[in-house]
N, C-alpha and C positions, 0 to 999 in steps of 0.2 A: 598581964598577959592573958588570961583570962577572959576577961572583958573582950580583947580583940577578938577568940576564939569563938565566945559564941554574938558577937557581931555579923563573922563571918561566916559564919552557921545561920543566923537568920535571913539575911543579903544572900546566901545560897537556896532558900527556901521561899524567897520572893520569887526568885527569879526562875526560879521549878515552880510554882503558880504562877507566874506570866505565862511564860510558854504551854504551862497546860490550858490556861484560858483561848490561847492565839488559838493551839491546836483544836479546841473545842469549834472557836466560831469558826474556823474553814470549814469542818467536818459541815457544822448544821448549814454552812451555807453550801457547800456541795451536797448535801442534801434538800435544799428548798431547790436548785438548780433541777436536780433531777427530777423530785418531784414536778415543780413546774414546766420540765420538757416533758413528762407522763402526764401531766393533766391536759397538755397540747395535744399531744397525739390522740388521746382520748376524747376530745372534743372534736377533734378531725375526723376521726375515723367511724362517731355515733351520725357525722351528716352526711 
């Protein structure tokens, strides 16, 4: 019984590092996004 317990204790804590990882790369890519529409306008706007 045991065994099961911390099986599913670990297979809990994959899967809480999966989704922290998912949420991780959106974040950095909603921010290479943004930057990359700031580094546009900022090229726009120095010509």
């Amino acid at each position: 019984m045991n065994a099961y317990l911390t099986y599913d204790r670990i297979e809990a804590q994959d899967w809480t590092r999966h989704y922290q990882q998912i949420a991780r790369e959106e974040k950095e890519s909603g921010l290479a996004d943004d930057l990359e529409k700031g580094l546009s306008l900022h090229m726009l706007e120095s010509l």
